[in-house]
C-alpha positions in Angstrom: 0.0 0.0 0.0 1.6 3.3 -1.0 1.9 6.0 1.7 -0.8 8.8 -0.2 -3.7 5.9 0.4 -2.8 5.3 4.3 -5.3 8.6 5.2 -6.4 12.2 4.3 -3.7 15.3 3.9 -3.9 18.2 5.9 -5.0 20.3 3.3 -8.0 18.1 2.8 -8.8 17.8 6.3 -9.2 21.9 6.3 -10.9 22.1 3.2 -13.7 19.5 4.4 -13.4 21.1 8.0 -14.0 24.9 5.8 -17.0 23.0 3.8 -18.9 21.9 7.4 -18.5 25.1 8.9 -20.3 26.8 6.0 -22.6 24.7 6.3 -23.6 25.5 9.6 -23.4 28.9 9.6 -26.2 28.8 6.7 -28.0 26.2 8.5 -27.7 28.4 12.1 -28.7 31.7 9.8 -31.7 29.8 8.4 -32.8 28.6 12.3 -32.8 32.0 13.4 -34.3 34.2 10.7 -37.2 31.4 11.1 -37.4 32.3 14.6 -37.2 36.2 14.3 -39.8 35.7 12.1 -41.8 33.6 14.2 -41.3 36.1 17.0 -42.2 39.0 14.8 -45.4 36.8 13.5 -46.7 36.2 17.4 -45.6 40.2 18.3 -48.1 41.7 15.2 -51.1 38.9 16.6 -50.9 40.3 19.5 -50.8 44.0 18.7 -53.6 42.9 16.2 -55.7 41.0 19.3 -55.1 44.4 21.3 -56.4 46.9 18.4 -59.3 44.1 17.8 -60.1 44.3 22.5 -59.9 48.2 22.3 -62.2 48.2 19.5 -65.1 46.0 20.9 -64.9 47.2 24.2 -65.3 50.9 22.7 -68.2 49.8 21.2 -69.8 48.1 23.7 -69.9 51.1 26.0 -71.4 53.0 23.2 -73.9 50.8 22.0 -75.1 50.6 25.2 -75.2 54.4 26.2 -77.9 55.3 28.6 -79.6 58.6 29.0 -78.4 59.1 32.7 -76.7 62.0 33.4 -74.4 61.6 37.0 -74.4 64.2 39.6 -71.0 66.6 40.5 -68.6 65.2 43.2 -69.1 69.0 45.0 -70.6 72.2 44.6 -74.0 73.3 42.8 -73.1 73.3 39.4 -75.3 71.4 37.1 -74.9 67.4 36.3 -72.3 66.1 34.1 -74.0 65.0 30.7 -74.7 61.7 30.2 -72.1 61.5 27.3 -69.7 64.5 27.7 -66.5 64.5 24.7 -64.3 67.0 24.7 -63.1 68.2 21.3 -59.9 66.7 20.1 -56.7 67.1 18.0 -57.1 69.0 15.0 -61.1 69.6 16.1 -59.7 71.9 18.5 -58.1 74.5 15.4 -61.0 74.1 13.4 -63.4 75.9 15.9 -63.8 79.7 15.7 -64.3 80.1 20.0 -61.8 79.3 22.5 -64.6 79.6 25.3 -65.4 75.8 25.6 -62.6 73.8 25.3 -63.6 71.5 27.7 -66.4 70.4 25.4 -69.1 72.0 27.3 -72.2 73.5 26.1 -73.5 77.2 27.6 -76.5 77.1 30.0 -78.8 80.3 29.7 -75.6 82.1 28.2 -73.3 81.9 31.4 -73.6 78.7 33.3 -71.8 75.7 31.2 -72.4 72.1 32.0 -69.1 71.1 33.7 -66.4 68.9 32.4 -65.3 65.9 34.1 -62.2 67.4 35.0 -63.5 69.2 38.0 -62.5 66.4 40.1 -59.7 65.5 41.6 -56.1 63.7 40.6 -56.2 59.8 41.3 -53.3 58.3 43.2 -53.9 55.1 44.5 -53.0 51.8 42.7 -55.0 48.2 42.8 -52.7 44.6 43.2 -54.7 43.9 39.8 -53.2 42.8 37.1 -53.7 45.7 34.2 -56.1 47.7 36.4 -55.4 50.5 39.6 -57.3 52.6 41.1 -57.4 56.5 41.5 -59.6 58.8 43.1 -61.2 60.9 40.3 -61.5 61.2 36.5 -58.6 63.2 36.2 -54.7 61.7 36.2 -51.7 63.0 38.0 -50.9 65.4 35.2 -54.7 66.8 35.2 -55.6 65.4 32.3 -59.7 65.5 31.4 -60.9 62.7 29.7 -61.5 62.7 26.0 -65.4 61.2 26.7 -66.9 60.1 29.5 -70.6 58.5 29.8 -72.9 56.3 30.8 -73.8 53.0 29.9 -75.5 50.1 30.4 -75.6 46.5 30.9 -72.6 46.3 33.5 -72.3 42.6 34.7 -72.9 41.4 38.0 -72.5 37.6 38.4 -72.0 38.1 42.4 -75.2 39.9 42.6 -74.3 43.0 44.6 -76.6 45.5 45.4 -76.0 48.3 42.8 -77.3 49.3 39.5 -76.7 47.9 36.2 -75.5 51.2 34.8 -71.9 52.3 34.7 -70.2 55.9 34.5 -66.7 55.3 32.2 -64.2 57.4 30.4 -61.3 57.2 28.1 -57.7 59.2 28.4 -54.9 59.3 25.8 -51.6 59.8 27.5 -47.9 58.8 26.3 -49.5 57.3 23.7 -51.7 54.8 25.6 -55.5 54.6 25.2 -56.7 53.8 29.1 -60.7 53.0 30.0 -61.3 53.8 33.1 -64.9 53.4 35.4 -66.1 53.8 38.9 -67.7 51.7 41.6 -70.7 53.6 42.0 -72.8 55.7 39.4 -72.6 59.3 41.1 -69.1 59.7 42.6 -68.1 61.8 45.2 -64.0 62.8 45.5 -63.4 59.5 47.9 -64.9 57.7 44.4 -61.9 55.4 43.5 -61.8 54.2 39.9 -60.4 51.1 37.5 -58.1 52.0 35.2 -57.4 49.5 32.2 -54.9 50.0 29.5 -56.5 48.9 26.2 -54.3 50.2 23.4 -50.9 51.4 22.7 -48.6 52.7 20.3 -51.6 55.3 19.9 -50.6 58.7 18.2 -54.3 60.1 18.0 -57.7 59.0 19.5 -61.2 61.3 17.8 -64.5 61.3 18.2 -67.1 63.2 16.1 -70.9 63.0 17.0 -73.8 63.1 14.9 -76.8 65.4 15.9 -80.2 65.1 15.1 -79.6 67.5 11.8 -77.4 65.1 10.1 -74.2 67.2 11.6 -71.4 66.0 12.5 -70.0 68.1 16.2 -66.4 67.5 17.3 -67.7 67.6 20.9 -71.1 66.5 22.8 -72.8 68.5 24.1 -72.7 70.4 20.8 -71.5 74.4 21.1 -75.1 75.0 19.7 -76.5 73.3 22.5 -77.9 76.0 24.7 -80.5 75.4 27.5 -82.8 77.3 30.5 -83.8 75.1 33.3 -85.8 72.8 34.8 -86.8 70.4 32.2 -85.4 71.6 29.3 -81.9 71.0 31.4 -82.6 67.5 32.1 -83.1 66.8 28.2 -80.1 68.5 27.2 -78.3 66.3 30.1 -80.0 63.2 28.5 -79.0 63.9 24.9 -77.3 61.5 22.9 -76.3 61.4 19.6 -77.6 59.3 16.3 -73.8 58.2 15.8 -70.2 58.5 17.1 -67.4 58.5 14.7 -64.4 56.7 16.1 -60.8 57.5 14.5 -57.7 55.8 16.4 -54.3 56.6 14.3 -52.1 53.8 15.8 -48.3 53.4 14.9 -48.7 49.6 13.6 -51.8 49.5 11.7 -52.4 53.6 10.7 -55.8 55.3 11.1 -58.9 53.1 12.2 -62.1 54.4 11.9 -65.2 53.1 13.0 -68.8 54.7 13.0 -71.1 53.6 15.8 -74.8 54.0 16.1 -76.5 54.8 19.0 -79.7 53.2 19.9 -82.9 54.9 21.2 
């Protein structure tokens, strides 16, 4: 046997040593693209499952929006509406008044029905997982909410003692769209509320109502809204809207919109 068939050469040895290592460095580049995209895949279902959650429970409380208006936490001034939105983003620079930009309509030309934002900052936090508590409708920073109403149809498999109707609003704040809704209808300043984030990754969150003359206001009560007392108060408390236009412009999936009717 010659000496050349006894085994491989060095040079061989590197060669085929150079082929497997290529070969695994395409096979460990294939692995891990697959799993990048895998991870990417399962990231975009979930920011799809949380756009698809904000939206439903948005319009749940809408569809079910009940003509009760809920009382101040202090003072005299008249009830809160039982929808009250604030105009919003570019709604704001499109009106011709800087009077009312709380969203509040004028009540015999000097009284205005006040804004949610009356009340007082929340602080505490609940143990619950996505929810805490605060004391008010307002956040540290004194944000108002963009809407706040009431609706109906709240659950209550333990069978408390309370009504089935439920005061909620929504905030926009770092780019987070938060619900947030209180233990009892009419609350005081010792109300505490539950906070739950539904959506981030928000840029803007909109609302446009439509009136009974086809119109479409940037805020409810509408500007045009004006009122005397007694019962003609109480109706313009209890107005709702035929529809509410919903516009959410996330980062991920651009501008939503959604147009919800009211009942009734």
């Amino acid at each position: 046997m010659s000496p050349r068939a006894a085994g491989f050469t060095l040079i061989e040895l590197m060669v085929a040593l150079f082929i497997a290592a290529i070969m695994f460095a395409m096979g460990y580049g294939a692995i891990n693209q697959a799993l990048n995209g895998r991870n990417a895949l399962k990231e975009q279902q979930a920011q799809l499952l949380e756009l698809q959650t904000a939206v439903r429970v948005i319009e749940q409380d809408f569809v079910q929006l009940a003509p009760r208006p809920v009382r101040q936490p202090v003072g005299d001034e008249p009830a809160q509406p039982a929808l009250q939105g604030a105009a919003t983003g570019t709604d704001l620079d499109a009106q011709s008044t800087t009077s009312s930009l709380a969203g509040t309509s004028s009540l015999s030309g000097t009284q205005s029905l006040s804004s949610t934002a009356s009340l007082t900052p929340s602080s505490s936090t609940s143990p619950s997982s996505g929810t805490s508590s605060g004391t008010s409708s307002l956040t540290q920073s004194g944000t108002p909410p963009i809407v706040s109403l009431t609706r109906a149809g709240w659950a209550n498999p333990r069978g408390l003692q309370r009504t089935g109707l439920q005061r909620v609003a929504y905030y926009l704040e770092n780019g987070t769209l938060r619900r947030e809704y209180w233990n009892v209808l009419d609350p005081t300043l010792a109300s505490t509320t539950t906070r739950r984030e539904l959506l981030t990754h928000v840029k803007t969150f909109t609302l446009r109502y439509l009136d009974v003359n086809r119109v479409w206001q940037p805020q409810w009560p509408p500007l045009t809204s004006t009122v005397l007392v007694g019962p003609a108060m109480e109706l313009t408390l209890r107005e709702r809207p035929l529809a509410v236009e919903i516009t959410i412009d996330t980062e991920d999936w651009g501008k939503i919109v959604r147009v919800i009717e009211i009942a009734g």
